[in-house]
Every structure is written in C-alpha cells, then in structure tokens.
VOKE-142339 format. One record per residue (C-alpha): x, y, z; residue in three letters. Coordinates in steps of 0.25 Angstrom, whole numbers, plus 5000, padded with zeros to 4 digits. Layout:
VOKE-142339
+------+------+------+-----+
:    x :    y :    z :   r :
+------+------+------+-----+
:    X :    Y :    Z : ALA :
...
+------+------+------+-----+
This chain:
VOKE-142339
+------+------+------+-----+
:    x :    y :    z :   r :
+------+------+------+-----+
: 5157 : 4836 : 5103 : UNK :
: 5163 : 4842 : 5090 : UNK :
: 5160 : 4857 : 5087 : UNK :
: 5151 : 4858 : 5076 : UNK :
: 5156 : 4866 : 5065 : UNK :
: 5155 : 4883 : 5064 : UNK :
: 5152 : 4881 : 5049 : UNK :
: 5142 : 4870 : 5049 : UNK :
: 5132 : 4880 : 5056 : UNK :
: 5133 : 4892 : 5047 : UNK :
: 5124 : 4884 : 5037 : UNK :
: 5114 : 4880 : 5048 : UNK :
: 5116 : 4894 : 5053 : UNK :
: 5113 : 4901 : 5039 : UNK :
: 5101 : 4892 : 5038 : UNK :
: 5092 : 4895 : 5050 : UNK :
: 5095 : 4911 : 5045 : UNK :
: 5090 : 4909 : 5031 : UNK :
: 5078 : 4901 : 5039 : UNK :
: 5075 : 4911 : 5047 : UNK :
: 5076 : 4922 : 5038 : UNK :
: 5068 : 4914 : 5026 : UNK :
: 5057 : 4910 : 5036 : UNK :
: 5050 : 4925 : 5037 : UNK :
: 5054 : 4928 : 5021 : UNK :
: 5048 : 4913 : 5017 : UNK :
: 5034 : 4917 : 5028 : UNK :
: 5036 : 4932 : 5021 : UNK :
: 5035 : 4926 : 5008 : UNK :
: 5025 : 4916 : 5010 : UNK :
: 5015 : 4926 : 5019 : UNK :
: 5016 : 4937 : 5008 : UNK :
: 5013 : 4924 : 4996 : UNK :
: 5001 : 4919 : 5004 : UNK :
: 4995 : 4935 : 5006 : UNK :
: 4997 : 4938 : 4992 : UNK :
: 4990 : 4923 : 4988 : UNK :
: 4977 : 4929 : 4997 : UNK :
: 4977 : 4943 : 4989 : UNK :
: 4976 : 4935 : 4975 : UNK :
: 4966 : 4926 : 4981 : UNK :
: 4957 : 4939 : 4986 : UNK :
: 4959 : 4947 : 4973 : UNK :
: 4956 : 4934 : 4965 : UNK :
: 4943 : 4930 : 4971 : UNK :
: 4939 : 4947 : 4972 : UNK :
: 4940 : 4947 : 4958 : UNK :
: 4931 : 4935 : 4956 : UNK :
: 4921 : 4939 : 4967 : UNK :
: 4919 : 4954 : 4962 : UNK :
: 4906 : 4956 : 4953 : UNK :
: 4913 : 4961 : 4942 : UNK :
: 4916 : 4950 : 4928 : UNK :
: 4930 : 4951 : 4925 : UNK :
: 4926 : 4945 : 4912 : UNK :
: 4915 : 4957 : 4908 : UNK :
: 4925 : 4968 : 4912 : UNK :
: 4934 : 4963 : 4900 : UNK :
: 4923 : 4958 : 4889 : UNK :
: 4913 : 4970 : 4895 : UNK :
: 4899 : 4969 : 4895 : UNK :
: 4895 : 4965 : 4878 : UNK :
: 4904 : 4953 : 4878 : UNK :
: 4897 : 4941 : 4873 : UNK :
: 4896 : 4927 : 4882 : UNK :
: 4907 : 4922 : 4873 : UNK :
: 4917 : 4936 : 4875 : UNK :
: 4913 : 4934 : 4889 : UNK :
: 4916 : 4919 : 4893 : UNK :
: 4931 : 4920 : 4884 : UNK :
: 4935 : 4931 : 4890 : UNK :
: 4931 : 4924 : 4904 : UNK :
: 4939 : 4913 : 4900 : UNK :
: 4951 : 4921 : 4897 : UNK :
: 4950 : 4928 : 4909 : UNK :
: 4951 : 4913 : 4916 : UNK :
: 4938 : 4915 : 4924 : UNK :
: 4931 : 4901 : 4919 : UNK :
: 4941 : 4894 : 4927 : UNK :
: 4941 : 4890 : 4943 : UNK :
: 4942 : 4901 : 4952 : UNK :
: 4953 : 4894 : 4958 : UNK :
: 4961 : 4893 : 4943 : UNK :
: 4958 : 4906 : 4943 : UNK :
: 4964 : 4911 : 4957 : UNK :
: 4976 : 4902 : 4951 : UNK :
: 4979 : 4910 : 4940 : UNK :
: 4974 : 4923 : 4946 : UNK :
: 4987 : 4920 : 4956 : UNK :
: 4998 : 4916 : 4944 : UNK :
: 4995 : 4928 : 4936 : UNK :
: 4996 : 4936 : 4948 : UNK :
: 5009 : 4931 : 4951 : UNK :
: 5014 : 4932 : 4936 : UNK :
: 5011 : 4947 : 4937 : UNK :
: 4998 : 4948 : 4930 : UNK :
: 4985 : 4954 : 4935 : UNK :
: 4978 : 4954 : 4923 : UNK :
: 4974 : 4965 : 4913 : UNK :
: 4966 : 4977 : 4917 : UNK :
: 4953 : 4979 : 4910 : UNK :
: 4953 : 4994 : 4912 : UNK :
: 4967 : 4996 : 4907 : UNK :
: 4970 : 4985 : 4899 : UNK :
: 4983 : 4984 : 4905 : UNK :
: 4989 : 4973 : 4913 : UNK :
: 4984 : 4976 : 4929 : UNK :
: 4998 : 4974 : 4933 : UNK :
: 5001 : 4986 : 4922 : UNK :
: 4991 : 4996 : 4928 : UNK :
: 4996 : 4992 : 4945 : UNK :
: 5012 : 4995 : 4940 : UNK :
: 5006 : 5007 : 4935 : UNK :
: 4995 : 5013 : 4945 : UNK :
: 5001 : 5004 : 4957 : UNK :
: 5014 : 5014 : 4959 : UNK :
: 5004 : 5026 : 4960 : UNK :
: 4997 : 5021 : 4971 : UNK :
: 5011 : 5016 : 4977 : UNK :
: 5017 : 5030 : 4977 : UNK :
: 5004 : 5038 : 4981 : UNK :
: 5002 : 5028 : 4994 : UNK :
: 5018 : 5029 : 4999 : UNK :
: 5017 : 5044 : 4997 : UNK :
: 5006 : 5042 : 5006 : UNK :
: 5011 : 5031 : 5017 : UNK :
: 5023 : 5038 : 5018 : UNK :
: 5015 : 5053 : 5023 : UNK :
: 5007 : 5045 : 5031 : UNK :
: 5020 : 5038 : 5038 : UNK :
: 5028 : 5049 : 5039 : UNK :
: 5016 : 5058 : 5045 : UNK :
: 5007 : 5047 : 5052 : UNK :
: 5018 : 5039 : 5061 : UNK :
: 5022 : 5054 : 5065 : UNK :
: 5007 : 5059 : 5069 : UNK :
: 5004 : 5046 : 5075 : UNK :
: 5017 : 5046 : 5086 : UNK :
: 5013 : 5060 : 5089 : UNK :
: 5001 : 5059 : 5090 : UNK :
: 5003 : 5047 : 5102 : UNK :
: 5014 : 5053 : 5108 : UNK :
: 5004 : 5067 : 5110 : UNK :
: 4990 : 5058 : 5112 : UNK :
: 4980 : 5068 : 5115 : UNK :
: 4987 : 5080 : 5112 : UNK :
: 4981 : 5089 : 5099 : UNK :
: 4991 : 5084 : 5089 : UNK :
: 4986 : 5068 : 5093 : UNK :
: 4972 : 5075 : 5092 : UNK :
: 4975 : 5080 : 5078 : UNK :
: 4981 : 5067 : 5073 : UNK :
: 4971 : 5059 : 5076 : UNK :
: 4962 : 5067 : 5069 : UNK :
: 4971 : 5067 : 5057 : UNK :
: 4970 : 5053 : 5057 : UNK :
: 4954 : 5052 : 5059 : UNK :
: 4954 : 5061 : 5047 : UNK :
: 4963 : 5049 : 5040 : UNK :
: 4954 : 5039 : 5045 : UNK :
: 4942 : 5047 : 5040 : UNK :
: 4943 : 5056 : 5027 : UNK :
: 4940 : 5049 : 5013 : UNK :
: 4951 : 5049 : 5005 : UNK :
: 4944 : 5053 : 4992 : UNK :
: 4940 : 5066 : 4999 : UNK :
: 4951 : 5070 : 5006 : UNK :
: 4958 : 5068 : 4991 : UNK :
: 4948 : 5076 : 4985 : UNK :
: 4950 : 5089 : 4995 : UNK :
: 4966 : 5087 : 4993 : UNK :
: 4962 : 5089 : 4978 : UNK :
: 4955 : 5101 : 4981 : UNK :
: 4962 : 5107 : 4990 : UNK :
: 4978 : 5104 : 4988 : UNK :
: 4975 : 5102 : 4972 : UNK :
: 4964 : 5112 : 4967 : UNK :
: 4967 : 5121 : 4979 : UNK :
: 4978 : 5122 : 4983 : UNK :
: 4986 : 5117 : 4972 : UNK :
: 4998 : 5108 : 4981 : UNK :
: 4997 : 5097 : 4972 : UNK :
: 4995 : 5090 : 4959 : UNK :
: 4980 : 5086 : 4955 : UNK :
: 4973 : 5071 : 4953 : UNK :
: 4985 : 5062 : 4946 : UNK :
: 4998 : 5056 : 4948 : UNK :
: 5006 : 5067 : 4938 : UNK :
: 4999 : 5079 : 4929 : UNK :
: 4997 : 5072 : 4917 : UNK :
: 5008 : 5080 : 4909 : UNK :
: 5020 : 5074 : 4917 : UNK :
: 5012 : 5057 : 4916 : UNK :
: 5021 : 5047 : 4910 : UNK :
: 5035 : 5056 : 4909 : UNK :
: 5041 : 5049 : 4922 : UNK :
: 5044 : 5033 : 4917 : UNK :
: 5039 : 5024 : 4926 : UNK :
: 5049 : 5017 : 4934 : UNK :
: 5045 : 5014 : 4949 : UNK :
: 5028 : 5019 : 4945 : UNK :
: 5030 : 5030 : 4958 : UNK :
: 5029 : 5043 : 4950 : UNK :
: 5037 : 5051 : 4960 : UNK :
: 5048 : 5039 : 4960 : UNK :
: 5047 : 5039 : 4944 : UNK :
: 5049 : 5055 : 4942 : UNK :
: 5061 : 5056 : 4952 : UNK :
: 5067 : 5045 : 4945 : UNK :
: 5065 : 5052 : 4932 : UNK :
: 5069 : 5064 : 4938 : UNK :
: 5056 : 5072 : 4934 : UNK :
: 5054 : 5082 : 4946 : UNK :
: 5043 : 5089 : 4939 : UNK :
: 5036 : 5074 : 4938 : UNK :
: 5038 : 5071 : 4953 : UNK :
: 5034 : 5085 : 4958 : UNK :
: 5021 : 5084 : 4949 : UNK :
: 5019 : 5068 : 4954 : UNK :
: 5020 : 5074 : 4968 : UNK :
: 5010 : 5085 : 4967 : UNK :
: 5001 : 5073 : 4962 : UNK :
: 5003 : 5062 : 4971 : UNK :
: 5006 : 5073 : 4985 : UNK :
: 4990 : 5076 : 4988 : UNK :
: 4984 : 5060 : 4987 : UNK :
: 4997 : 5054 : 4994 : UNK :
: 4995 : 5065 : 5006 : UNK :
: 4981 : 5059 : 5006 : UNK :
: 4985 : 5045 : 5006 : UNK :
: 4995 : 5050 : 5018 : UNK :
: 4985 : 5056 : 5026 : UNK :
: 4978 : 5044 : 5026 : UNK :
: 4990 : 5035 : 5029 : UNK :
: 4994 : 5046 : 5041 : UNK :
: 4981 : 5045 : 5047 : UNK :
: 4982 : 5030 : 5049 : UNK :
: 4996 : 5029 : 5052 : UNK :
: 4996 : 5040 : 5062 : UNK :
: 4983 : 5033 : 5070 : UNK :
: 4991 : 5020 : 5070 : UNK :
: 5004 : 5026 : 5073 : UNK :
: 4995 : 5034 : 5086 : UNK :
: 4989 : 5022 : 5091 : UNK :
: 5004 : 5014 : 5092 : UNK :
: 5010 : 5025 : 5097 : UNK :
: 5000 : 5028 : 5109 : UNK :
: 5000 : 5013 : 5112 : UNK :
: 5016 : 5013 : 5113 : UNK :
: 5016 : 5025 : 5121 : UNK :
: 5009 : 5019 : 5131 : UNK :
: 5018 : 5007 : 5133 : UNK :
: 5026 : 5005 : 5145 : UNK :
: 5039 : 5006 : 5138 : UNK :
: 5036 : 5021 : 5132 : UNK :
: 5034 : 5026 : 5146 : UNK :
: 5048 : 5019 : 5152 : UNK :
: 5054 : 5028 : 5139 : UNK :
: 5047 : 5040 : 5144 : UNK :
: 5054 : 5038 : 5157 : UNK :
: 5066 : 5036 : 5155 : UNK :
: 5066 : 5050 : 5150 : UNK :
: 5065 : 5048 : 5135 : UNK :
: 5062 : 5059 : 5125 : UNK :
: 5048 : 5058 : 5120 : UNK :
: 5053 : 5058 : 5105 : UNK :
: 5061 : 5045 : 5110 : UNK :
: 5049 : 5038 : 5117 : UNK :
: 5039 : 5039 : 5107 : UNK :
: 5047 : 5036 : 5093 : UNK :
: 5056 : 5028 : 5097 : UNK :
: 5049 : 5019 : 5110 : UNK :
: 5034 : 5021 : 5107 : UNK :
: 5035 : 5021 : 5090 : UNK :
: 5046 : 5010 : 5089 : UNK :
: 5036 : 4999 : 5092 : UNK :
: 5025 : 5005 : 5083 : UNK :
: 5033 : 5002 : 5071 : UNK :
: 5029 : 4990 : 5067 : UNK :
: 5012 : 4993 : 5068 : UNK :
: 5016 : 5005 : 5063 : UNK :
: 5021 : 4997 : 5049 : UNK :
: 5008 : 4990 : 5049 : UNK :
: 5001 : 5003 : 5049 : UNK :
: 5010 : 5010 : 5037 : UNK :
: 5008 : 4998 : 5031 : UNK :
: 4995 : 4996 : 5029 : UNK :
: 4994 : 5012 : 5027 : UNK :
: 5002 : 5011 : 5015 : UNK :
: 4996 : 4999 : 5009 : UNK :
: 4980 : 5006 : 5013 : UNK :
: 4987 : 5018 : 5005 : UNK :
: 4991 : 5007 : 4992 : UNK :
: 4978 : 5003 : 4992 : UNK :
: 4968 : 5013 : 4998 : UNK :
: 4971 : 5024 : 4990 : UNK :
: 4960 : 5023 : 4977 : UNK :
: 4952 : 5036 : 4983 : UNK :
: 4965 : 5043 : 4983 : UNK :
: 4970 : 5039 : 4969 : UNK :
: 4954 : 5040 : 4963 : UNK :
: 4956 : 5056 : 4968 : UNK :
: 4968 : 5059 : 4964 : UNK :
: 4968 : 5050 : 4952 : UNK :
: 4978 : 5045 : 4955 : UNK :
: 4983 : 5031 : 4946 : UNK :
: 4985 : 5022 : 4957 : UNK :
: 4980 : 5008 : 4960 : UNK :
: 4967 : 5013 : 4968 : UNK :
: 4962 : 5022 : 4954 : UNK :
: 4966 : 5007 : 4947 : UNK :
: 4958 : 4998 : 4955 : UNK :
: 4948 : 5010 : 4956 : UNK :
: 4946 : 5010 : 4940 : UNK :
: 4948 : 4995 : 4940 : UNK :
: 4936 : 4993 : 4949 : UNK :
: 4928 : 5003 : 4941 : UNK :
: 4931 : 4996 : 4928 : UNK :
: 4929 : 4981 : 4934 : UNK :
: 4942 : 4978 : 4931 : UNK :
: 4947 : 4966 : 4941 : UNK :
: 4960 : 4964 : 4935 : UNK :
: 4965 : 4978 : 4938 : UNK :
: 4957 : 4975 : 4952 : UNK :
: 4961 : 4963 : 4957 : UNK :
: 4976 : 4968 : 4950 : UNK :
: 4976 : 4980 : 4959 : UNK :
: 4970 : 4973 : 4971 : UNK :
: 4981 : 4963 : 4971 : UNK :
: 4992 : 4975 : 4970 : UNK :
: 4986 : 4981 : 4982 : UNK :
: 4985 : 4968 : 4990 : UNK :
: 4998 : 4965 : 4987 : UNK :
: 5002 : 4979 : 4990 : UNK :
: 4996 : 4976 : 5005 : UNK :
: 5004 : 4962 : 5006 : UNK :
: 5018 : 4969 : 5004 : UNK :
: 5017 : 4981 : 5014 : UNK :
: 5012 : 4969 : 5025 : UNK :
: 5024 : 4960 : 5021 : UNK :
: 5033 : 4973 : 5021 : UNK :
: 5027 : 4978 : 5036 : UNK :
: 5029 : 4962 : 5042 : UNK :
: 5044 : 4965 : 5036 : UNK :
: 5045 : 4978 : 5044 : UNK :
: 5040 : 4972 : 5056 : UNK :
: 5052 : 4962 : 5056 : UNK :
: 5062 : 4973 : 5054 : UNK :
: 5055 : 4985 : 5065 : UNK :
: 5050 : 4973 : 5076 : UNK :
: 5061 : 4962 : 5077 : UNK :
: 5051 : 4953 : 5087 : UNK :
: 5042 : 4950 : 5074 : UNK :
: 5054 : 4944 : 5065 : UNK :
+------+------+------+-----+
C-alpha cells in the first residue's frame, strides 16, 4: 500500500485546528448575540408596560389631541409592537438610544459622559474588595473559630446589613465635616471641572495623562471615601464567599495527605486548598463588580456623584424612558460582558472546562 503523502495531510491537519478552535469563538459569539437579543426584548416591552406615556413627557400635559397624536406618530408608536421591537433592535445596533428628554442630548451622549464615572468609582471599589476580601476570607478558614474568623464574619454581617445611603452619610460626617481626610460631595472641586480633556472619561486616567497632579490629587480626595464604601461592601461578600470555599477545600482528603507529608501551612492552604477555588471565586468578583456597576445609585445620589445610577435616578424622576431604557441597556450589557469575560477565565484557570 503506497505511503500517503506528509504534505497532503497538513491541509487536513490545519483544518480540524481552525475547527476546533472556531467552534467555541462561533458558540461564544452566537451565545453572547442571543443574550444580548433577550436584554433588547426585556428593556423594549418595560418600556411599553411602564405606566408612563412617552408621548406626554415630550408634548407635556397642554398639548392638544392633534400635537398629541403627531408627535405619537413620529415617535413610531401607531405601528405593531412587533414593527416596533424591529426598529427598536436596528437602531440599537446603529448606535442610537434615542434623545433624552431631560437633557436634550443624545442618550448615547449623556452614557459616554456619566458611564466612565461609574466605571472608575466601581473598580476602585472591586479592586479594595479583591485585594482585602480573598485575604480575609483564606484567613478566616484556615483560623475557623478563632477571634480573628469571629471578627470577620462580623465584618461581613456588617456588609450584609448596613444601608448604603447611611453608611455614606456618616463617612460625610465623620471623614469630611470632621475629620477633614477627604474631599466633599462631587467628582472634582468645581474650580479644577473641565481643565483635563477628556480622553479615556476616567478622571484619574485623564489628569495623569495630562500630567496635572494637583487635578489627580483633588479627583482622589473626591472619589477615596464613596469607592472605600463600595469596597466594604464588595469585601464583605467576597470574604464570605472566599470562607465558605476555603473551609469546604480544607476539608478534603487531599488537604490532609498535604499536611502529612510535612508541608508548610502557608504551602497547604494558598497553593492546595485555594487553587481549586479559583474558578468559583471569578464568579463571585464577577458578579461583585458588575453589582457594583450597577448597584451603586444610593452611593452616587450621596455623594453626588455624575454616574449612571444619579442618570437613571433623575431620568426616573423626570419620566424620561429614553434615558431609562438607554441606561438599563448599558447596565445589561455591562452584565453580558463580565459573564462572557469569566466563561473565558475558566478556560484559561480549569483546563477540564475547554
């Protein structure tokens, strides 16, 4: 039988790897398409369901019938809710959200201006709770029942259980009015608004690139108290979570044959018991960071801060559904990507799921 060729099986060869690699990204793709399809149906069908007329918070209340009925027309509500969800979805897709009735803007406008504010304030946050909470959480397993486990746990009750507009409210008092560590309400004192030129939206980013110190030191004293907030919170549920992994690892069979072998303690807990935690624990940061996105209105309403929680807040108050539905998209799609980017990090940390 003749020897089949070395070069007529490199094609095959190259083939079945672009298969096997295009097979998750094309599933990736088509996964991430299909849950973004959902959020538009779910924000299209709030806005329709909501008792608040679109139509009347544009004309206002005086507009005759005939004002009323072309401005509804215009708007595209006379048609089919189905012709409607269609067009909803393309203009989406061609980047437009429509025009806000507060501002007068274009929603997109106002979420590329307020969106970065949130988006700086939250990782600030995530990573205090990361960098603190992961910590307190192995600790507080690998010393169960001791005093320091005893004060940890009550740390995160204490994250579980205090309103966030209240605990904002003494950190103005005390660390502000008191104490005077850090800057008031804001994102910057009003004096230094509108020097740095926006290039990313992150004000600390922007000033460093512009190499303003004075800027950045006064955008930190601002955003230092309500991002410590958002980390105390993030902390408290990242430390339970990381606990609870921890003492269910350290229990396992293959823990104790560590700990025989003569291993240091240091050894047997961050490198046997926390390796397999990982990949829950992205889940957890995940969804921590993504609550902190989204979650964070009684924060940014205390500290005044121009986020995406104070728009929709003030868009709520003003009926305005564009800017709502807008900013409700934005958070939704926000939530999307962080579960895409975790499914990612589970390929790379656990090769058993690729």
């Amino acid at each position: 039988m003749p020897a089949v060729p070395r070069s007529s099986t490199l094609p095959a060869l190259a083939l079945r790897r672009v298969r096997r690699f295009a097979a998750p990204v094309l599933g990736f793709v088509a996964l991430t398409a299909l849950t973004f399809l959902g959020l538009l149906a779910i924000t299209f069908f709030i806005g329709r369901v909501v008792p608040i007329d679109p139509v009347l918070a544009v004309v206002g209340d005086r507009a005759t019938q005939e004002q009323y009925e072309a401005a509804r027309q215009a708007m595209g509500l006379d048609r089919a809710l189905v012709v409607q969800f269609a067009d909803y979805v393309w203009q989406v897709l061609q980047g437009d959200l429509g025009r806000s009735v507060s501002t007068n803007r274009p929603v997109v406008e106002d979420l590329a201006r307020v969106f970065p504010a949130t988006l700086e304030m939250a990782t600030i946050g995530i990573a205090i709770g990361v960098a603190l909470g992961v910590p307190m959480g192995v600790w507080a397993a690998a010393r169960q029942g001791s005093w320091t486990d005893q004060v940890i746990r009550v740390l995160a009750l204490l994250g579980y259980s205090v309103p966030a507009f209240w605990l904002g409210l003494v950190g103005l008092a005390v660390f502000y009015a008191g104490l005077g560590w850090v800057a008031g309400p804001g994102r910057i004192d009003i004096f230094y608004d509108g020097i740095v030129p926006p290039v990313t939206g992150l004000l600390l980013v922007d000033s460093l690139i512009a190499g303003d110190t004075g800027i950045f030191m006064n955008a930190l004293s601002h955003i230092a108290l309500p991002a410590a907030i958002l980390g105390f919170f993030s902390l408290a549920y990242i430390a339970r979570m990381t606990r609870s992994f921890m003492l269910d690892q350290l229990s396992q069979e293959y823990v104790t044959t560590a700990r025989v072998k003569g291993l240091s303690e240091w050894r047997v807990v961050w490198i046997h018991a926390f390796g397999p935690i990982r990949v829950p624990l992205i889940t957890v940061i995940g969804l921590s960071y993504a609550g902190l996105l989204e979650g964070s209105v009684m924060i940014e309403t205390v500290f005044s801060w121009p986020g995406i929680g104070n728009y929709l807040t003030v868009a709520l108050l003003n009926a305005d559904m564009n800017a709502v539905l807008g900013a409700t998209l934005v958070i939704g799609a926000v939530f999307i990507f962080i579960n895409r980017i975790s499914d990612v990090l589970y390929r790379v940390l656990d090769p058993r799921s690729r």
